[in-house]
MARKOLBA-497652 format. One line per 3 residues: number of its first residue (from 1); their letters; for each residue x, y, z of C-alpha. Coordinates in nm, 4 decimals, always signed. Each point is the difference from the previous one (the first is absolute). Layout:
<rs>
NUM> a> X/Y/Z ~ ...
</rs>
This chain:
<rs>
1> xxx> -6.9215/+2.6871/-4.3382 ~ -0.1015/+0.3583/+0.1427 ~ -0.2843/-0.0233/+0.2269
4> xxx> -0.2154/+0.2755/+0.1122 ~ +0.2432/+0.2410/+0.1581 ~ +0.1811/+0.0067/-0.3619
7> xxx> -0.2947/+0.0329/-0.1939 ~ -0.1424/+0.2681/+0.2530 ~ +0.3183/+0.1607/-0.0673
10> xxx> -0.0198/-0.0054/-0.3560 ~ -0.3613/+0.1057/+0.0031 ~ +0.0187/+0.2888/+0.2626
13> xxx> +0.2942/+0.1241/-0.2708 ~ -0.1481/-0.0264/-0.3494 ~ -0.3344/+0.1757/+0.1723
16> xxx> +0.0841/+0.3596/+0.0292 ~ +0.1764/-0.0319/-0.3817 ~ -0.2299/-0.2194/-0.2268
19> xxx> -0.3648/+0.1570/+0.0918 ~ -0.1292/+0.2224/-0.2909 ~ +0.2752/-0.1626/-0.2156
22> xxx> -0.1231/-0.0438/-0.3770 ~ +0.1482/-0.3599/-0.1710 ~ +0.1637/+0.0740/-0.3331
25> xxx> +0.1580/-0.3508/-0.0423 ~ -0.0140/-0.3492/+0.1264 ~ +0.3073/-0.1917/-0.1283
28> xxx> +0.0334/-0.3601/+0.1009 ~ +0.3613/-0.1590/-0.0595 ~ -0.0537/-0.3343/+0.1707
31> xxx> -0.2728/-0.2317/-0.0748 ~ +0.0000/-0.1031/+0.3558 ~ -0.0630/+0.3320/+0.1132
34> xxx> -0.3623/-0.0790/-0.1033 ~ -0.0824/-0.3303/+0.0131 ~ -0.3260/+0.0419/+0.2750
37> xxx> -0.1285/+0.2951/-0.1835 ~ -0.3351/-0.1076/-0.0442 ~ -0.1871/+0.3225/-0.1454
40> xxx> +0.0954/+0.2207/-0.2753 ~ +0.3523/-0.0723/-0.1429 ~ +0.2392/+0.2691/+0.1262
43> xxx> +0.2364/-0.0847/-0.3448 ~ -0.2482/+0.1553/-0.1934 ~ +0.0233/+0.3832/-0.0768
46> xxx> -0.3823/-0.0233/+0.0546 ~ +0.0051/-0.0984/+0.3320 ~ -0.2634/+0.1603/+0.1622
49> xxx> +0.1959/+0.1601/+0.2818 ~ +0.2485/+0.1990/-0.2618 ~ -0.1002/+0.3356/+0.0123
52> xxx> -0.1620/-0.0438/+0.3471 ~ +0.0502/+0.1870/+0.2877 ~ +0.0945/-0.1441/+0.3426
55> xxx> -0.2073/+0.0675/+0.3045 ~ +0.1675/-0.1967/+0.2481 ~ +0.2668/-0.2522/+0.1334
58> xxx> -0.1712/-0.2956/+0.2104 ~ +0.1026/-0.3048/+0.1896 ~ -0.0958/-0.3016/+0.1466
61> xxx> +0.2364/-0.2362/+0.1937 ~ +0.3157/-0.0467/-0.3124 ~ -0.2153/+0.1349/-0.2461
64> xxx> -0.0016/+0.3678/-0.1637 ~ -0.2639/+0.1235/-0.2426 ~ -0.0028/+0.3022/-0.1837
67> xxx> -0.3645/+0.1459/-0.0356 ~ -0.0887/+0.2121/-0.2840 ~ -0.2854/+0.2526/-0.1736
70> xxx> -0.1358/-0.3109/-0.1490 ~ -0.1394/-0.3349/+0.1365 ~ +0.3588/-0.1963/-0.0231
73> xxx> +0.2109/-0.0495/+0.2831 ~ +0.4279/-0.0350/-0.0937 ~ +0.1339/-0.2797/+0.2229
76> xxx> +0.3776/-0.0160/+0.1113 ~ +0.1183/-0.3358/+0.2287 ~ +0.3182/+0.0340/+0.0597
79> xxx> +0.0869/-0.3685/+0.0344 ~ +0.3516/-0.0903/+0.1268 ~ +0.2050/+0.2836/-0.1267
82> xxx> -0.2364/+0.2343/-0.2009 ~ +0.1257/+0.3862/+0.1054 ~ -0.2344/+0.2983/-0.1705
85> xxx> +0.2038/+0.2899/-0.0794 ~ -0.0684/+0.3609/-0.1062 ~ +0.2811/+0.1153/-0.1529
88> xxx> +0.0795/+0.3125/-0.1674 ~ -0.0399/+0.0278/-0.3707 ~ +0.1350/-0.0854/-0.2262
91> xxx> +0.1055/-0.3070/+0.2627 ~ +0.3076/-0.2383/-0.0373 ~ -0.1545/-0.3528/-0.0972
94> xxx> +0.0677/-0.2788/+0.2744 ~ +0.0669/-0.3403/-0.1678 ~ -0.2662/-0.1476/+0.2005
97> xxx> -0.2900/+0.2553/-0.0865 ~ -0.2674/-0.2095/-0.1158 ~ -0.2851/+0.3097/-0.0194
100> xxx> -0.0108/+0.3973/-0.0256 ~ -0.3010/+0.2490/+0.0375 ~ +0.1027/+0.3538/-0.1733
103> xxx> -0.2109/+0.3299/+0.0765 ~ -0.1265/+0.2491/-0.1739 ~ +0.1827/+0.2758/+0.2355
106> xxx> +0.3302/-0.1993/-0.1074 ~ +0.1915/+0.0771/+0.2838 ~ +0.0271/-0.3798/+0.1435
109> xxx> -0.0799/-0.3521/-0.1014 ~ -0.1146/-0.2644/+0.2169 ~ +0.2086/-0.3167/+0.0083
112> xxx> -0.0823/-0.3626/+0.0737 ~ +0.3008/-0.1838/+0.0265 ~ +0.0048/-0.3686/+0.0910
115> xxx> +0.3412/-0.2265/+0.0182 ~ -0.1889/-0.3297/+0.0761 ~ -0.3379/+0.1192/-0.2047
118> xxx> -0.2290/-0.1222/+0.2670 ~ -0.1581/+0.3271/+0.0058 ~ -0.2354/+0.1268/-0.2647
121> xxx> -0.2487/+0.2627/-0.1134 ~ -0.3685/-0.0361/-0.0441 ~ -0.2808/+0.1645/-0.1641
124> xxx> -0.3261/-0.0958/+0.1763 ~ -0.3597/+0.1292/+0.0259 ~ -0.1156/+0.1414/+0.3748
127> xxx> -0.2618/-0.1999/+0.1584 ~ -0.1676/+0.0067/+0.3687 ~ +0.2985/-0.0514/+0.2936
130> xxx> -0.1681/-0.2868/+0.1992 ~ +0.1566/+0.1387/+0.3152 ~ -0.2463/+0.2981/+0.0053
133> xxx> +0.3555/+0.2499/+0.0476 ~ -0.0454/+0.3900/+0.0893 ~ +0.2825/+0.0222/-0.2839
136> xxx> +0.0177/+0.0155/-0.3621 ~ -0.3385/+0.0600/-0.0464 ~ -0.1089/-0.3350/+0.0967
139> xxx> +0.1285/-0.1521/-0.3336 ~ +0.2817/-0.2240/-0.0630 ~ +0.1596/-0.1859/-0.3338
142> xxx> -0.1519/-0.2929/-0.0703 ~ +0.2553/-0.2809/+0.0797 ~ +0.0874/+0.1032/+0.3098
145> xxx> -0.3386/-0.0225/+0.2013 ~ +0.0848/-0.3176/+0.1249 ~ +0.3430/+0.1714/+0.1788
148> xxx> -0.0959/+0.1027/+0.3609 ~ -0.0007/+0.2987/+0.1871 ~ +0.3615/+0.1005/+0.1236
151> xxx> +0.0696/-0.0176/+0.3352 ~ +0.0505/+0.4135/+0.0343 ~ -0.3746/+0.0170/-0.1589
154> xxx> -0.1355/-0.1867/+0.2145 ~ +0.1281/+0.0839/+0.3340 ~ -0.0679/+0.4105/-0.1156
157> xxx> -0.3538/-0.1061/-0.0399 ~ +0.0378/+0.0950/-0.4230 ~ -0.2153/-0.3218/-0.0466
160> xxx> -0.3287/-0.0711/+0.0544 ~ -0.0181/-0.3348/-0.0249 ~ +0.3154/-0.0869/+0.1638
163> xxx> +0.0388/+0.0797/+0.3979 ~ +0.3080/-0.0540/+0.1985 ~ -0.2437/-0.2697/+0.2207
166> xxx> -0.0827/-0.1605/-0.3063 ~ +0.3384/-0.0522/-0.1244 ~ +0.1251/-0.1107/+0.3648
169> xxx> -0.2729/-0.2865/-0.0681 ~ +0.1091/-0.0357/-0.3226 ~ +0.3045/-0.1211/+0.0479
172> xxx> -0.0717/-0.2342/+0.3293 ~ -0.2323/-0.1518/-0.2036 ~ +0.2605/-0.1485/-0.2249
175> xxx> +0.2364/-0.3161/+0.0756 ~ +0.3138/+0.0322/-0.1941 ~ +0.2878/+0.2108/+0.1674
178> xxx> -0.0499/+0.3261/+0.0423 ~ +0.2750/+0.0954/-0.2129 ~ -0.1786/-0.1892/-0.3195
181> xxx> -0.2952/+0.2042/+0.1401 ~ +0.1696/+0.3425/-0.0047 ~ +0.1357/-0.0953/-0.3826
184> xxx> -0.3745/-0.0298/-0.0985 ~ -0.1171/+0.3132/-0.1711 ~ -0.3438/-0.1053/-0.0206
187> xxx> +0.0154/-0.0121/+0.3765 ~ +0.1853/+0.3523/+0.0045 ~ +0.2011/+0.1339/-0.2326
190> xxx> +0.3712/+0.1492/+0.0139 ~ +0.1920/-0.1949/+0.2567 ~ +0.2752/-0.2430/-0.2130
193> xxx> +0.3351/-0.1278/+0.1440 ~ +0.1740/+0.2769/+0.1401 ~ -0.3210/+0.1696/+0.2560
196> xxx> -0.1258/-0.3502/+0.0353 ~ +0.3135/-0.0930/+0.2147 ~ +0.0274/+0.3543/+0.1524
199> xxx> -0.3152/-0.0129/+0.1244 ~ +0.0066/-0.3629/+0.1220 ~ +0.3199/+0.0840/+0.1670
202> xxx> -0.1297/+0.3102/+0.2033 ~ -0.3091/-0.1850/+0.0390 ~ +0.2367/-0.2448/+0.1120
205> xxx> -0.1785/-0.2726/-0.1508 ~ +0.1292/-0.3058/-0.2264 ~ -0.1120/-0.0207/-0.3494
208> xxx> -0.1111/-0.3543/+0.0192 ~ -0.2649/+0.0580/+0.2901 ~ -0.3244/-0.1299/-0.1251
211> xxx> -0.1811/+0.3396/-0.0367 ~ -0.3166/-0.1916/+0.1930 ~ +0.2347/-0.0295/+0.2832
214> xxx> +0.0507/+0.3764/+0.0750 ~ -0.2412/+0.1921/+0.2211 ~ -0.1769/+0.3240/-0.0850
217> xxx> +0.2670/+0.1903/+0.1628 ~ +0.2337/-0.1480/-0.1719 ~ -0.1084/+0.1018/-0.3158
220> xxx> -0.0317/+0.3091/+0.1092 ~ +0.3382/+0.0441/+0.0524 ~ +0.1108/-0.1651/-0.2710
223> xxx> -0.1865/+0.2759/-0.2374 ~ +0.0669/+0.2840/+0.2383 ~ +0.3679/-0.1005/-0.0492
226> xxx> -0.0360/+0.0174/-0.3783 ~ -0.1862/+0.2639/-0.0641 ~ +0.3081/+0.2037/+0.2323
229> xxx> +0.2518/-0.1847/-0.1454 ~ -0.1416/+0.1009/-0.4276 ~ -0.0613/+0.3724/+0.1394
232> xxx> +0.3598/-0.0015/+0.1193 ~ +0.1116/-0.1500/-0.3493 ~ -0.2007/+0.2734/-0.2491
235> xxx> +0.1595/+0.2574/+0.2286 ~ +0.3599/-0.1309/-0.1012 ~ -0.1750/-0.0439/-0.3286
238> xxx> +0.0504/-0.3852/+0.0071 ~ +0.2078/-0.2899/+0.0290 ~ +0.2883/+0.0070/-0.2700
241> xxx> +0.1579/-0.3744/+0.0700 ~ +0.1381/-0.0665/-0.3820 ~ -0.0084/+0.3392/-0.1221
244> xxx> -0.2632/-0.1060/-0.2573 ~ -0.2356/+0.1865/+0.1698 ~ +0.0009/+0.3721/-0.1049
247> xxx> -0.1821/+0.2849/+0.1366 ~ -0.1367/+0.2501/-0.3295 ~ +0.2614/+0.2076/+0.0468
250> xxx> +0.2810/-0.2667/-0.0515 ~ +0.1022/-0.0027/+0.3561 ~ -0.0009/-0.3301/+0.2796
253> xxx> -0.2531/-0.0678/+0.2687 ~ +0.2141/-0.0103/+0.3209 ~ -0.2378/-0.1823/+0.2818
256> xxx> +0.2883/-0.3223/-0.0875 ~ +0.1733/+0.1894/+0.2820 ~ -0.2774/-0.0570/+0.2577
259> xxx> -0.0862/-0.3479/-0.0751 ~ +0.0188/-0.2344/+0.2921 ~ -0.0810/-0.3791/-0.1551
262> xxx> +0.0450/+0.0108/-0.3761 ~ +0.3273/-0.0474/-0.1182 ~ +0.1083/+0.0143/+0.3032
265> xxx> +0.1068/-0.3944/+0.0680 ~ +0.3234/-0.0861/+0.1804 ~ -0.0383/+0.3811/+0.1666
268> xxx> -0.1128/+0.0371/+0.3339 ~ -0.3691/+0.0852/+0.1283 ~ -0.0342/+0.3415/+0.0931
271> xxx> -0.2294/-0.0649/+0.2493 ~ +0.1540/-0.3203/+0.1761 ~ +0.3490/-0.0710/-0.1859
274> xxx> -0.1044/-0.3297/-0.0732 ~ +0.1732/-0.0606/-0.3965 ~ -0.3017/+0.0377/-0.2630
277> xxx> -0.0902/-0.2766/-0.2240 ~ -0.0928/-0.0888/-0.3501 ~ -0.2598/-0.2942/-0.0562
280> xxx> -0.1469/-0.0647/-0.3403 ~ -0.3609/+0.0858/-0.0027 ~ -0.2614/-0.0556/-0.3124
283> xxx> +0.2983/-0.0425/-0.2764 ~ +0.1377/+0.3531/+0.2021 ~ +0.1912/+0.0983/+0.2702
286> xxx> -0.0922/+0.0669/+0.4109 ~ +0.2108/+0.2298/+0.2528 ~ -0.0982/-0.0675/+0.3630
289> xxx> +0.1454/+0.0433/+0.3028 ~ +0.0245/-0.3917/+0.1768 ~ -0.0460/+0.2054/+0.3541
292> xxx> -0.2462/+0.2298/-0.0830 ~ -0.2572/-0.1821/-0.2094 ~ -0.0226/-0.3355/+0.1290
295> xx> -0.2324/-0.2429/-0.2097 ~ -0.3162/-0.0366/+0.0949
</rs>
């Protein structure tokens, strides 16, 4: 599934295109594509956001929303393999496109393409962001106020109601492994599989520590060790592993290259040589290094 660094990239992309874009068309052509749309239908031509002009491209741990010159926000979750495209029209159709936006201007069309259709849009009113952030004028769709601050909100201060301490505490307050802890995105938001066991592994902590084990510096390194790891990522523009993950213009993600734990099992550590290994974790997989991240 694409965590934050992917969705960054995706976001950071579509933002310098889609702003001051006018919808001419919504056309759904998979059910699925839609099935948590909870406000206006976006099948029908009289969708309130057709003709509507978008003011800005938002996000919030895996989740992009579209804002617009009316009080409806456009929600895209990627899922497992959703990719958002903007290609040239008129575009060659991909047998797995499941939604396109057309504009007014006609020069592209924005693709949501989904192999596994996990992902889907949403059309959802803007209410009050409980998290008090310094962005998107303090406003946030509806059904994702329960999702937490990100990690990269939070430790740049873009939340008010969310500090770096506070998160630290957070987490040693909890007593499942820290890795089911991480996973939580009502605890903070972003981190899946693949940064989860990078940042454990610099961190060089095991994912089935009790987080109410760890110490306060502990933590700390353990989130200064993400947040390095996901900058790192949206500068490669994100982890391609499948190839299911697209950037808009079509192309890979290449941080794969600088992984050092997932995927990596059977291969050496690069910090201690020791050969990294696969345990099953929550129905999922762990990479750890035995040496490195002993269990505690």
């Amino acid at each position: 599934m694409p965590e934050l660094p992917e969705v960054e990239t995706v976001r950071s992309e579509l933002a310098p295109w889609l702003p001051k874009k006018k919808v001419a068309a919504i056309r759904i052509l998979h059910p699925r594509a839609t099935r948590r749309n909870t406000g206006p239908s976006l099948r029908s031509a009289k969708n309130p956001i057709i003709g509507g002009e978008i003011n800005s491209v938002n996000r919030r741990g895996k989740f992009i929303w579209l804002t617009f010159d009316r009080p409806y926000a456009l929600i895209i979750h990627l899922g497992m393999s959703g990719q958002v495209l903007l290609p040239k029209s008129p575009a060659a159709l991909s047998p797995h496109l499941r939604a396109r936006i057309e504009f007014t201007n006609g020069k592209r069309e924005l693709h949501f393409i989904d192999q596994r259709t996990f992902g889907y849009l949403a059309l959802e009113e803007l209410v009050e962001d409980p998290f008090a952030s310094a962005e998107f004028d303090g406003q946030i769709p509806r059904s994702i106020t329960h999702i937490a601050p990100d990690l990269l909100e939070v430790l740049n201060g873009k939340v008010l109601a969310r500090s770096h301490k506070e998160l630290n505490a957070m987490i040693r307050s909890r007593k499942s492994e820290i890795k089911r802890v991480l996973l939580n995105q009502e605890v903070v938001s972003g981190v899946g599989n693949i940064y989860a066991d990078e940042g454990l592994w610099s961190a060089k902590i095991h994912p089935e520590t009790r987080a109410h084990h760890l110490t306060e510096r502990e933590v700390d390194r353990l989130l200064n060790a993400l947040a390095t790891i996901m900058a790192r990522a949206i500068e490669a523009g994100g982890t391609s592993i499948d190839e299911q993950y697209k950037r808009v213009n079509g192309e890979s993600g290449y941080f794969d290259v600088e992984l050092d734990a997932y995927g990596r099992d059977g291969e050496p550590c690069s910090r201690c040589g020791t050969l990294i290994q696969r345990l099953r974790f929550m129905n999922r997989s762990s990479h750890l290094c035995p040496k490195c991240q002993k269990k505690g």
